[in-house]
RODO-2510 file (C-alpha; in nm, 4 decimals, decimal comma):
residues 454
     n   res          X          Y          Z
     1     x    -1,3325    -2,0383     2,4749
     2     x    -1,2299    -1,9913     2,1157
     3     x    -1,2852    -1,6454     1,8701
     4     x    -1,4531    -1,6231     1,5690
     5     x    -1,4243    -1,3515     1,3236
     6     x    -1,7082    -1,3007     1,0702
     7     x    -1,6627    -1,0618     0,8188
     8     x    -1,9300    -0,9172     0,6006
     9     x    -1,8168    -0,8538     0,3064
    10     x    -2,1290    -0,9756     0,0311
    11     x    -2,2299    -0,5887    -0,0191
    12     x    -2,3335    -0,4815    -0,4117
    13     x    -2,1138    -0,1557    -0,3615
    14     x    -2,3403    -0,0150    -0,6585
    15     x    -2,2157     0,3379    -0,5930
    16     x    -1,8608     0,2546    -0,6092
    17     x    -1,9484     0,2507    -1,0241
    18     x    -1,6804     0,0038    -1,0449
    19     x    -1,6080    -0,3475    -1,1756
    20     x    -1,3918    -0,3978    -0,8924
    21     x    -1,5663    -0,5570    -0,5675
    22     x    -1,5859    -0,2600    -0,3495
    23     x    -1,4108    -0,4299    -0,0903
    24     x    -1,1458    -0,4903    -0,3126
    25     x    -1,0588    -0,1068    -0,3511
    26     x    -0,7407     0,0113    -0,2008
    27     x    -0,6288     0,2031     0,1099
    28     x    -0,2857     0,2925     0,1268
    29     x    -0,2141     0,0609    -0,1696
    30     x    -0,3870    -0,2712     0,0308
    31     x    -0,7644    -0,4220    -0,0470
    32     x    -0,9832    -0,2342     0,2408
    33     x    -1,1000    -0,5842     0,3087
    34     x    -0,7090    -0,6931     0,3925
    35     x    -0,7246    -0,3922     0,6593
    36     x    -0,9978    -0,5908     0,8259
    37     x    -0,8384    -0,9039     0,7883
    38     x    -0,5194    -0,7811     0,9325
    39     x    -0,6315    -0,5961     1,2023
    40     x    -0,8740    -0,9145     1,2519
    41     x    -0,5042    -1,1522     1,2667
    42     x    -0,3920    -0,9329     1,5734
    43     x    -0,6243    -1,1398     1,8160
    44     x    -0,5702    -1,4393     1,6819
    45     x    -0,8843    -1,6221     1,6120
    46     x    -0,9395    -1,9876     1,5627
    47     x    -1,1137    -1,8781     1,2888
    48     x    -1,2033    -1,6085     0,9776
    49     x    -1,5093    -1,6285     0,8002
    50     x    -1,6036    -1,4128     0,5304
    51     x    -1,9164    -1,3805     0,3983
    52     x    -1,9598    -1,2930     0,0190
    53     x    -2,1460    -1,2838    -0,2541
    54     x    -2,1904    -1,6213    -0,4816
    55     x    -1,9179    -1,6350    -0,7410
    56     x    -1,6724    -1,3706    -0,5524
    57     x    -1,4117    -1,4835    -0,7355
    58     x    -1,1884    -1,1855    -0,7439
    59     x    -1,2260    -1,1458    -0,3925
    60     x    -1,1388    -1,5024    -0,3207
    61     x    -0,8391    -1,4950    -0,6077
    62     x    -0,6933    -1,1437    -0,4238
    63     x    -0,7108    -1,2372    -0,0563
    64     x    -0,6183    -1,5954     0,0255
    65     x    -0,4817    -1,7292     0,3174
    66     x    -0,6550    -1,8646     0,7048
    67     x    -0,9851    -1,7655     0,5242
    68     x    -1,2898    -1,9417     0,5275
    69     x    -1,5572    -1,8428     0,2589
    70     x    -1,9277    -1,8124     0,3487
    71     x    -2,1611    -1,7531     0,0425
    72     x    -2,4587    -1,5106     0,1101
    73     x    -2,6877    -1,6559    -0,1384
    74     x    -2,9576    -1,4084    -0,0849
    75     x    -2,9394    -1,0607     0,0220
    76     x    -3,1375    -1,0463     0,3192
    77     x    -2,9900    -0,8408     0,5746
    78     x    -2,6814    -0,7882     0,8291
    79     x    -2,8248    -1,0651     1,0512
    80     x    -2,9115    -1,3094     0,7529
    81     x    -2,5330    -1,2462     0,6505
    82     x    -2,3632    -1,3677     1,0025
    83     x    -2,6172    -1,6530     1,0001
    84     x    -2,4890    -1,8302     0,6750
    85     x    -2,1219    -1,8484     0,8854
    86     x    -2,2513    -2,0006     1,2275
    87     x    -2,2592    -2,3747     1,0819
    88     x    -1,9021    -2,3298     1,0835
    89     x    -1,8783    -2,1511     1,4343
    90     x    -1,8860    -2,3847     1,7257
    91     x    -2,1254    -2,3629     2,0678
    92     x    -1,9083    -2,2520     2,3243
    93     x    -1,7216    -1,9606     2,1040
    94     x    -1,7492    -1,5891     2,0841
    95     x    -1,7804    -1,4079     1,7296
    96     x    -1,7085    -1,0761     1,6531
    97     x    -1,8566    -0,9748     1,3028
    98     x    -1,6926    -0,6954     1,1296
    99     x    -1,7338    -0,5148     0,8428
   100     x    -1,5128    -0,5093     0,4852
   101     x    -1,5791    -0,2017     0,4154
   102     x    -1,5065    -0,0429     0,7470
   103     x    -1,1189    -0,0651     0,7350
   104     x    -0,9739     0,1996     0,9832
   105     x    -1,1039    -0,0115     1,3049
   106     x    -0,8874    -0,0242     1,6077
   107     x    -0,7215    -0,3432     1,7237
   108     x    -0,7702    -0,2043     2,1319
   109     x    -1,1205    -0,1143     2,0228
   110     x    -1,2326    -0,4521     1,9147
   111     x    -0,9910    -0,6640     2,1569
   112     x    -1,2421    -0,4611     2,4525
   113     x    -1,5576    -0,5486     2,2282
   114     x    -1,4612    -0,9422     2,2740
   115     x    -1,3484    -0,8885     2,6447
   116     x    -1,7197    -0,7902     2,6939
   117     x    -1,8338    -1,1047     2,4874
   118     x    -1,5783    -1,3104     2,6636
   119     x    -1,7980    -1,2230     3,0377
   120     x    -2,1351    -1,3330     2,8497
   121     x    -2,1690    -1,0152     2,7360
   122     x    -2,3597    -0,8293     2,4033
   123     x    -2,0860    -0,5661     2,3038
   124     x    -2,1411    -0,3351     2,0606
   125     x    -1,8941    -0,0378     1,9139
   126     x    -2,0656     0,3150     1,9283
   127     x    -1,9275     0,6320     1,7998
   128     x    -2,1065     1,0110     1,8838
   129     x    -2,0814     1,1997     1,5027
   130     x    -2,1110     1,5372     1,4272
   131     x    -2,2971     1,4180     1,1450
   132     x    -2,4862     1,0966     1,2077
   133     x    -2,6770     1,0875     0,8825
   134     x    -2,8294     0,7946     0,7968
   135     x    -2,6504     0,5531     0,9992
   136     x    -2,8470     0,3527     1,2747
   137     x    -2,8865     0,5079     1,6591
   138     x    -2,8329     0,4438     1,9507
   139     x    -3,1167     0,4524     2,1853
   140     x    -3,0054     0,4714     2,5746
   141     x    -3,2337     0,4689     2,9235
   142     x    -3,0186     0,5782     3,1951
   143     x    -2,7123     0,5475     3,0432
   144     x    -2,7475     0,1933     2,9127
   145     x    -2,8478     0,0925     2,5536
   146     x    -3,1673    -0,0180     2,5095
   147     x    -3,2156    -0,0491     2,1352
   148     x    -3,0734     0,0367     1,7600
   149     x    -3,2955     0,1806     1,5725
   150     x    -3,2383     0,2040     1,2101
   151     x    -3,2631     0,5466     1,0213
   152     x    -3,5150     0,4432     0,8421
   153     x    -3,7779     0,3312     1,1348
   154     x    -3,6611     0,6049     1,3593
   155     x    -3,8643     0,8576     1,5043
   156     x    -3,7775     1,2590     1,4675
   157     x    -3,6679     1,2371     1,7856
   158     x    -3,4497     0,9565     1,7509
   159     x    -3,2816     1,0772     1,4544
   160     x    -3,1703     1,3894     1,6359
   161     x    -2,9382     1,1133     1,8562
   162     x    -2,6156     1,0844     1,8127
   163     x    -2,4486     0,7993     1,9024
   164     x    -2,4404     0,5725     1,6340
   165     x    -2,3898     0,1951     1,5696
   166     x    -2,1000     0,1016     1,3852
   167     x    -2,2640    -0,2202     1,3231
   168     x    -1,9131    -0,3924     1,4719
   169     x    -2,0299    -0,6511     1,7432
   170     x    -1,9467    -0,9382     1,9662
   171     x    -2,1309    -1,2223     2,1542
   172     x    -2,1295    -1,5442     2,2670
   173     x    -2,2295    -1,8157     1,9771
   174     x    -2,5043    -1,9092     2,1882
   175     x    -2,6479    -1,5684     2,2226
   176     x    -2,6459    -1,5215     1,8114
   177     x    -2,7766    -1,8964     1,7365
   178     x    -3,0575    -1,8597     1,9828
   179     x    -3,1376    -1,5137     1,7963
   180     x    -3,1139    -1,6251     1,4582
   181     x    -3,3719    -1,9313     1,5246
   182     x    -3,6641    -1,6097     1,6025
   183     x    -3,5615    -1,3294     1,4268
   184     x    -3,8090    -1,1522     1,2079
   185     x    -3,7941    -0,8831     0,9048
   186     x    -4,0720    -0,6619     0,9988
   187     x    -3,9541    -0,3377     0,9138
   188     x    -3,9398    -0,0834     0,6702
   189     x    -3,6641    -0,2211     0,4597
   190     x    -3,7759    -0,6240     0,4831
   191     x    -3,4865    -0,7343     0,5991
   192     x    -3,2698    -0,9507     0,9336
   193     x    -3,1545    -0,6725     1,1064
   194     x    -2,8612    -0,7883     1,3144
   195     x    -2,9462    -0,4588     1,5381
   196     x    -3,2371    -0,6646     1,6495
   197     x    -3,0301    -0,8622     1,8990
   198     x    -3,0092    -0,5887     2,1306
   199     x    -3,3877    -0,6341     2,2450
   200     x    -3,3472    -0,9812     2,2258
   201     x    -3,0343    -0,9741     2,4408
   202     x    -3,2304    -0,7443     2,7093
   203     x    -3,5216    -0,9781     2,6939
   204     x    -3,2925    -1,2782     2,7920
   205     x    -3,1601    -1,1125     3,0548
   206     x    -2,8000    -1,0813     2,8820
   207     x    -2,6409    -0,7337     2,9448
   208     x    -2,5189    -0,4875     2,6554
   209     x    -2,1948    -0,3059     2,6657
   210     x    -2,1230    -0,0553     2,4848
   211     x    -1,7349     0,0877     2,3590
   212     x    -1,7787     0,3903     2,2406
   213     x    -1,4825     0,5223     2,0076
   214     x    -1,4272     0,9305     1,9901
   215     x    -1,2260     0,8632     1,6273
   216     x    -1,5322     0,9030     1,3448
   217     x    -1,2508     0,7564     1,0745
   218     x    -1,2094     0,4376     1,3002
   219     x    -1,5957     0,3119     1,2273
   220     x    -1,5848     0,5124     0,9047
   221     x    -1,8080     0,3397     0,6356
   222     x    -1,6845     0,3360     0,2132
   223     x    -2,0016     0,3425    -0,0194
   224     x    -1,8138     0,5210    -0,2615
   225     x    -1,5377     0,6990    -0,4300
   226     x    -1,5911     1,0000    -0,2054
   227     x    -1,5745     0,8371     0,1299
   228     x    -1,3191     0,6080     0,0199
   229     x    -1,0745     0,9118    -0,0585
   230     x    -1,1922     1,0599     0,3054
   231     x    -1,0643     0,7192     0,4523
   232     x    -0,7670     0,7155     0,2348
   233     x    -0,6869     1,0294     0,3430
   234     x    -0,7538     0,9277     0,7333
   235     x    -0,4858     0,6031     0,6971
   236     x    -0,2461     0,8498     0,5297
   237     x    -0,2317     1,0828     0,8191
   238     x    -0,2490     0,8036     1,0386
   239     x     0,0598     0,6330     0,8859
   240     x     0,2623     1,0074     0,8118
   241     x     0,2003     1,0290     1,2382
   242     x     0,3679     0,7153     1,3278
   243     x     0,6601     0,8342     1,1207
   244     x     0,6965     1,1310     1,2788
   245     x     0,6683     0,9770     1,6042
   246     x     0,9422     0,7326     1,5137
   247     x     1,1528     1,0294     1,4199
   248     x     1,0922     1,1123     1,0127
   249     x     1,0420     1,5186     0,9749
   250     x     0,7683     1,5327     0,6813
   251     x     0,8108     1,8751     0,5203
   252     x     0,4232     1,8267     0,4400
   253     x     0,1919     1,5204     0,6434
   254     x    -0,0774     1,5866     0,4546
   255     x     0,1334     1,5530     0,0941
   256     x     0,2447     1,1979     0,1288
   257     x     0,1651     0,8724     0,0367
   258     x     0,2515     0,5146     0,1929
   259     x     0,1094     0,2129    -0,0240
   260     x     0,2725    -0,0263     0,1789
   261     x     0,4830    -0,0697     0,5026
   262     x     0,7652     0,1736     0,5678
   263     x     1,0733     0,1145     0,8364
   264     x     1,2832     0,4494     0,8393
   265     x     1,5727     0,5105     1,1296
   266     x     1,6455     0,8074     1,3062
   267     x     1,6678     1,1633     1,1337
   268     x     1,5033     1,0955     0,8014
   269     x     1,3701     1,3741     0,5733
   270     x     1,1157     1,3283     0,3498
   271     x     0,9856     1,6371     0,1418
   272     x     0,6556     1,6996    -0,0725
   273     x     0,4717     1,4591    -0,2811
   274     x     0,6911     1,1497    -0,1952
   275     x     0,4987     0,7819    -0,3023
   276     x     0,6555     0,5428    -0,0780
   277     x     0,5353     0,1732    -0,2422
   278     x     0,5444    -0,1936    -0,1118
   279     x     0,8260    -0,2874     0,1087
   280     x     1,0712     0,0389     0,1996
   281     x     1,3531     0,0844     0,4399
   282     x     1,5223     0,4225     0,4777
   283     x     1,8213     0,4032     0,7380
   284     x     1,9247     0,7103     0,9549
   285     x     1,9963     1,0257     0,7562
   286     x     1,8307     0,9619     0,4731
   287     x     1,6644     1,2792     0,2264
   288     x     1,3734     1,2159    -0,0317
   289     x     1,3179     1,5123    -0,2406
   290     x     0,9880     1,6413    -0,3945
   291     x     0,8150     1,4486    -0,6027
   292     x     1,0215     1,0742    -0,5651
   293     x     0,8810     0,7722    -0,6107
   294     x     0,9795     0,4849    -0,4173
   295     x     0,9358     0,0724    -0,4285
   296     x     1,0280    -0,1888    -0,2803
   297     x     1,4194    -0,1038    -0,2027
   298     x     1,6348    -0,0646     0,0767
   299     x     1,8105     0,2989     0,0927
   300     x     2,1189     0,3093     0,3246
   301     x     2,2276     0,5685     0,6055
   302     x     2,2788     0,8975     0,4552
   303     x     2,1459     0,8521     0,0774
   304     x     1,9784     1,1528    -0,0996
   305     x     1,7737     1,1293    -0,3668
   306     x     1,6849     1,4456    -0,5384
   307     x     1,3858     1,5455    -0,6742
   308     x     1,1810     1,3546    -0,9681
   309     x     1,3688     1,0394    -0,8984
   310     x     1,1853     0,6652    -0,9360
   311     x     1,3388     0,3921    -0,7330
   312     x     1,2463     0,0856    -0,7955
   313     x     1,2838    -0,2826    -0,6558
   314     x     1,6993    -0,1245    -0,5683
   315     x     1,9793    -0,1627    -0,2729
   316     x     2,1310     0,1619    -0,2304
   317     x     2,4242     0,1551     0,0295
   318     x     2,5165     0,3959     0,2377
   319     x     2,5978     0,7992     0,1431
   320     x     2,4660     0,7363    -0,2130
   321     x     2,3199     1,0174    -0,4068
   322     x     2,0597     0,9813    -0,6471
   323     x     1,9232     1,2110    -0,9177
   324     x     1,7228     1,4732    -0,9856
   325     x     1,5309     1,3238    -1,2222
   326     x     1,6910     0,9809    -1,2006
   327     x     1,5336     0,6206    -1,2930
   328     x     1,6442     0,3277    -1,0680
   329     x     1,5091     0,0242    -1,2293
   330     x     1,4577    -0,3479    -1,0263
   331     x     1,7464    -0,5346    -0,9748
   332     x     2,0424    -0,2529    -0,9115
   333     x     2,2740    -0,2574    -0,6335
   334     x     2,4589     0,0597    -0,5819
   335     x     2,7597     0,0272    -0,2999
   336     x     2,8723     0,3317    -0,1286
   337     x     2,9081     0,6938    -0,2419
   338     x     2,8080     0,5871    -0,5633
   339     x     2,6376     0,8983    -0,7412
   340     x     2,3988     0,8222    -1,0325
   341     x     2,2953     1,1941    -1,1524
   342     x     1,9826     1,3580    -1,4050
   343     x     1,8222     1,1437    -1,6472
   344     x     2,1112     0,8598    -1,5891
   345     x     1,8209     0,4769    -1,6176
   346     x     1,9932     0,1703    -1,4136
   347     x     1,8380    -0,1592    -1,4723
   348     x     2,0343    -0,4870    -1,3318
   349     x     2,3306    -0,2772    -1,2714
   350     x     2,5527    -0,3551    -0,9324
   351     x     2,7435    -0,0527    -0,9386
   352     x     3,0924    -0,0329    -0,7134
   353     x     3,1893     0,2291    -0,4391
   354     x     3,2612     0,5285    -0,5613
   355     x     3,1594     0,4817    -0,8843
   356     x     2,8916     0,7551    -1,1032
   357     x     2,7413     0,8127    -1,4015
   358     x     2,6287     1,2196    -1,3643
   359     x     2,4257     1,2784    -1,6772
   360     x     2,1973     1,0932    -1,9403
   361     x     2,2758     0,7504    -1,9536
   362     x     2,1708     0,4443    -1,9594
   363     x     2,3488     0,1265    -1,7658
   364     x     2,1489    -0,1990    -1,8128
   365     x     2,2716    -0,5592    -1,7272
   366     x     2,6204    -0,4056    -1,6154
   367     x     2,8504    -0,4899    -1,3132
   368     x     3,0754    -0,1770    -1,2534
   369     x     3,3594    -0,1631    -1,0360
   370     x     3,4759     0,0934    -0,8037
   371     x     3,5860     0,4680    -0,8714
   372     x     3,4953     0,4543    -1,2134
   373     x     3,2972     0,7683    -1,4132
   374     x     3,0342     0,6827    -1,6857
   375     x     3,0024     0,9907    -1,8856
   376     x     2,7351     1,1787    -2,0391
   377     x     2,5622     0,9932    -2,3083
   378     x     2,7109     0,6552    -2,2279
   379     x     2,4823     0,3298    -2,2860
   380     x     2,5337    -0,0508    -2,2497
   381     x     2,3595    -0,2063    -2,5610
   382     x     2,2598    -0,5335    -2,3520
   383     x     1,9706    -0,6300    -2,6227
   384     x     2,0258    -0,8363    -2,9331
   385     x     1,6910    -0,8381    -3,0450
   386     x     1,6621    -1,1319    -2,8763
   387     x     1,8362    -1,1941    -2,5653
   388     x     1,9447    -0,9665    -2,2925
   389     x     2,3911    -0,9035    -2,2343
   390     x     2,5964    -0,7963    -1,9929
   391     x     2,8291    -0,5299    -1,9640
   392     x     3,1606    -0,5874    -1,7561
   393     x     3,3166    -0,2435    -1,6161
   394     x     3,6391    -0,3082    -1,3672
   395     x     3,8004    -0,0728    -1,0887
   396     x     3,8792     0,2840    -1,1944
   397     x     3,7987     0,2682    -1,5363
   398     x     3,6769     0,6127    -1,7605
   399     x     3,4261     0,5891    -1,9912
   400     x     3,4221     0,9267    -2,2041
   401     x     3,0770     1,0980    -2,3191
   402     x     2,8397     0,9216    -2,5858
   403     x     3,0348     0,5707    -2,5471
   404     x     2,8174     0,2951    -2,6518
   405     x     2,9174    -0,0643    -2,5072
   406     x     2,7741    -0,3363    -2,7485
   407     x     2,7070    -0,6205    -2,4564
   408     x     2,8805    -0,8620    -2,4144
   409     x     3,1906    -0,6576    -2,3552
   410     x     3,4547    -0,6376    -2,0883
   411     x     3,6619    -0,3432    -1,9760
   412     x     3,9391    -0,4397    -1,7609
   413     x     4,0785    -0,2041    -1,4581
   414     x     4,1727     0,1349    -1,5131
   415     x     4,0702     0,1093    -1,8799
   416     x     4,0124     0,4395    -2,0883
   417     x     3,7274     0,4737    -2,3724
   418     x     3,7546     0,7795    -2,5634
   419     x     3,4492     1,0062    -2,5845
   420     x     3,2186     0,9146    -2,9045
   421     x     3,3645     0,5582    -2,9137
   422     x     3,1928     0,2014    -2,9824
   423     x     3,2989    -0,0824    -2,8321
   424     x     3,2744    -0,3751    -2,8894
   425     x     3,5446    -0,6261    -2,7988
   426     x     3,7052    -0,6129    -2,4598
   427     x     3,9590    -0,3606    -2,3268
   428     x     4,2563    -0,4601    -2,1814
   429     x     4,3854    -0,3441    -1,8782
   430     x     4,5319     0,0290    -1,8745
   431     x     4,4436     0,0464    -2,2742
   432     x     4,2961     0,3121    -2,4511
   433     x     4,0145     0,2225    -2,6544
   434     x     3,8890     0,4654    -2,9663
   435     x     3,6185     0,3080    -3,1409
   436     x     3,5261     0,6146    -3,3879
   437     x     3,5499     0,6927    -3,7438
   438     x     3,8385     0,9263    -3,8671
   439     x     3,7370     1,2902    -3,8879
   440     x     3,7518     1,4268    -4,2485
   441     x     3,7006     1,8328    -4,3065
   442     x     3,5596     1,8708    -4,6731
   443     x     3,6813     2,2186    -4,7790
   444     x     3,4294     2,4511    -4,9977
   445     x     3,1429     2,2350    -4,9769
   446     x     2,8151     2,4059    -5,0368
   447     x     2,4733     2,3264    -4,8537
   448     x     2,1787     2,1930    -5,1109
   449     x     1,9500     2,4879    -5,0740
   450     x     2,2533     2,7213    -5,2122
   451     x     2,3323     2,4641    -5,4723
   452     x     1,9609     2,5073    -5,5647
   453     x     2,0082     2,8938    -5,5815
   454     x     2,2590     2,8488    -5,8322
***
C-alpha cells in the first residue's frame, strides 16, 4: 500500500491584504506551505500533490522539488479540491490531505492519522479549543464521531461543542473515489464539503477514528496577519525549547528569533533579541549578545560576539571575539583568537590567529596573517571604480591608526606602517613605511573671519 499526500493549498487568502500567496508567507523565515511539505517528507510518500489555484506561479517558482501540481479550476469546496488530485492517486493507496496554511502539524500526529487509514480506516485529527469559533464540530454518540457539522449549518447546541475538525484527514483511495462520485453541495455555503465523508463512511459501514491533539497551535489555521504572528510566535517557542533542551540557556525564550535551522553544542548563551538566519552552527561555549544578528556562518567553541554585531555568510574559529557593534560581511574567515572590535566592517577578509583590528575600520578583499594589529581608522581601498583588489597583510605586521592601503598592495612580515600613512606599493619585510606629507607649522597666520574684522 502506497501514501499519498494532498495538500490544499488553492485558498484566495483575501484577508492576508497581500500580493503574496498566503501560503507563501513565512514562519520562522520558511513559506508556511514548506512546513507542510516538510513535515509531509517525514513519512515518505510515493507521492505530493498540491492543489492550487490556476496560474500559481509564485507558488510553483518558490517551492519546487517531488511536487506534483493539481489546478483547482473552480472554487468549489474542500472536497471538490482533493478530487481534482485523485486522477493522479492510484486504487489501492491511502491519502492524507493536509492543509497549507496549517503549518505547525505534528509528524506523530499525522503518522497515527495514516496508521488508522492504513486498517481501512476514516481518520480524522480533532482538537478540544477553548475557543472553537467558527471552525467545524465535532458531533459524537457514545464516544464515537458521528458527523462534522460546519459552523455555519450547526445548531445552538452544536456550536456550544468543542471538539473541532482540523480538516486534516486520511483514508483509503477507495473510500474518497467512491465519495466523490455522490457527493452533493446542499448546504448553506453551496459547496463539496469534504466533512461530508464522515456520514458517508458510517453509511458504508467503514469506521471513523478520531486523534485528537491537546496542542491548539498544532491544527492552528493562518487567515491573516494576526494569526499568522500567533503561529509565528508558537514555532518560535517551539524552536527556543528544543534549544534549551539541547543545552542553549536563552536569557529571554520569548525574545528570539530562528529563520532557519540552528545546530549549537553544549553550554551556549544566547541573550535578548538575537536573529539567528539560514544555516547557523554555534560550537560549545559560545555567547551572542543583545541585539546580534546572525546568517549563515559557522561560530567556533568559545567565540563572543558582543552586542549590535551582524554576522554574515562568516567562519569564525575558535575563542574569537567579535564586536560590539561589529559588521561581518560574507566571505570572511577569522582563525583563532582573532578579535575584530566596534564599528571594525570585514568583507572577503581571511584574517590569521591572533590577529585584530579593535576600532573603526574597514578590511575588504584582504588576507591577514597572524599576530598582526589593524589600527583605528585603517581601510583597504580594494575598489578601482571598476574592479574589486586585494590587500596582502603577512605575520606580525603593525598597521598604525588612519592607514589607508590602496589594493593591490603587499605588506611583508613584521612590516611597520606609520599612523596617517598611504600606501601604496608593497612593504618589504621588517621596513617602515611613512606614506604622509611633511608637517609644516605656519607661524602668525590669522583665521578669515579676523582678517575680515580688520
Amino acid at each position: 500500500m502506497t501514501l499519498d499526500v494532498v495538500i490544499l493549498a488553492a485558498g484566495q487568502g483575501t484577508r492576508m491584504r497581500s500580493s503574496l500567496p498566503k501560503v507563501l508567507h513565512p514562519i520562522a523565515g520558511k513559506p508556511m506551505l514548506a512546513h507542510v511539505l516538510d513535515t509531509a517528507r517525514l513519512l515518505t510518500p510515493s507521492g505530493m500533490h498540491v492543489v492550487v489555484q490556476p496560474g500559481a506561479d509564485q507558488v510553483r517558482r518558490a517551492l519546487a522539488g517531488d511536487i506534483t501540481w493539481v489546478e483547482q479550476r473552480e472554487q468549489l469546496g474542500t472536497a471538490h479540491a482533493v478530487a481534482q488530485a485523485m486522477p493522479g492517486i492510484g486504487d489501492d493507496a491511502t491519502v492524507l490531505v493536509l492543509f497549507g496554511d496549517v503549518p505547525l502539524v505534528n509528524p506523530q500526529t499525522i503518522r497515527q492519522c495514516v496508521d488508522h487509514a492504513e486498517a481501512g480506516h476514516l481518520s480524522l485529527v480533532t482538537a478540544i479549543l477553548r475557543d472553537p469559533a467558527e471552525l467545524g464540530r465535532i458531533v459524537r454518540e457514545d464516544g464515537a464521531i458521528r458527523r462534522i457539522v460546519e459552523y455555519k449549518d450547526a445548531s445552538t447546541e452544536q456550536r456550544g461543542i468543542r471538539e473541532i475538525n482540523s480538516g486534516i484527514m486520511a483514508a483509503p483511495s477507495s473510500l474518497l473515489s467512491a465519495f466523490f462520485a455522490t457527493m452533493r453541495n446542499d448546504n448553506a455555503q453551496g459547496e463539496f464539503y469534504l466533512t461530508d465523508i464522515v456520514e458517508f463512511a458510517l453509511c458504508n459501514g467503514v469506521r471513523v477514528e478520531g486523534v485528537v491533539t491537546d496542542n491548539e497551535m498544532e491544527v492552528a489555521g493562518v487567515n491573516n496577519r494576526v494569526q499568522l504572528a500567533e503561529v509565528e510566535r508558537a514555532k518560535q517557542r517551539e524552536i527556543a525549547e528544543a534549544l534549551m533542551r539541547g543545552g542553549v540557556t536563552l536569557a529571554d525564550p520569548a525574545r528570539l528569533d530562528v529563520r532557519g535551522n540552528v545546530r549549537a553544542g553544549r553550554d551556549v548563551f544566547i541573550d535578548v533579541n538575537a536573529v539567528l538566519i539560514g544555516e547557523v552552527e554555534l560550537g560549545d561555549g559560545v555567547s551572542i549578545g543583545p541585539n546580534v544578528m546572525i546568517t549563515d556562518s559557522k561560530l567556533g567553541a568559545g567565540v563572543r560576539v558582543n552586542a549590535n554585531s551582524v554576522i554574515e555568510g562568516a567562519v569564525l574559529s575558535a575563542q574569537c571575539t567579535i564586536g560590539p557593534f561589529a559588521r561581518i560581511r560574507p566571505g570572511t574567515e577569522l582563525a583563532e583568537n582573532v578579535h575584530i572590535g566596534n564599528f571594525v566592517e570585514t568583507k572577503k577578509a581571511r584574517i590569521g590567529k591572533g590577529s585584530k583590528a579593535n576600532h573603526l575600520a574597514y578590511l575588504g578583499d584582504t588576507d591577514i596573517g597572524a599576530g598582526c594589529n589593524i589600527g583605528a581608522g585603517t581601510i583597504t581601498c580594494n575598489y578601482d571604480g571598476f574592479a574589486k583588489h586585494r590587500t596582502s597583510i603577512g605575520d606580525d605586521v603593525f598597521v598604525g591608526s588612519n592607514a589607508t592601503l590602496v589594493a593591490p598592495v603587499e605588506l611583508d612580515d613584521g612590516a611597520f606602517v606609520a599612523a596617517g600613512s598611504t600606501i601604496t606599493t608593497k612593504v618589504e619585510n621588517g621596513d617602515l613605511a611613512v606614506g604622509r606629507g611633511k608637517q609644516r607649522n605656519i607661524k602668525g597666520w590669522t583665521p578669515p573671519h579676523r582678517r575680515q574684522a580688520k
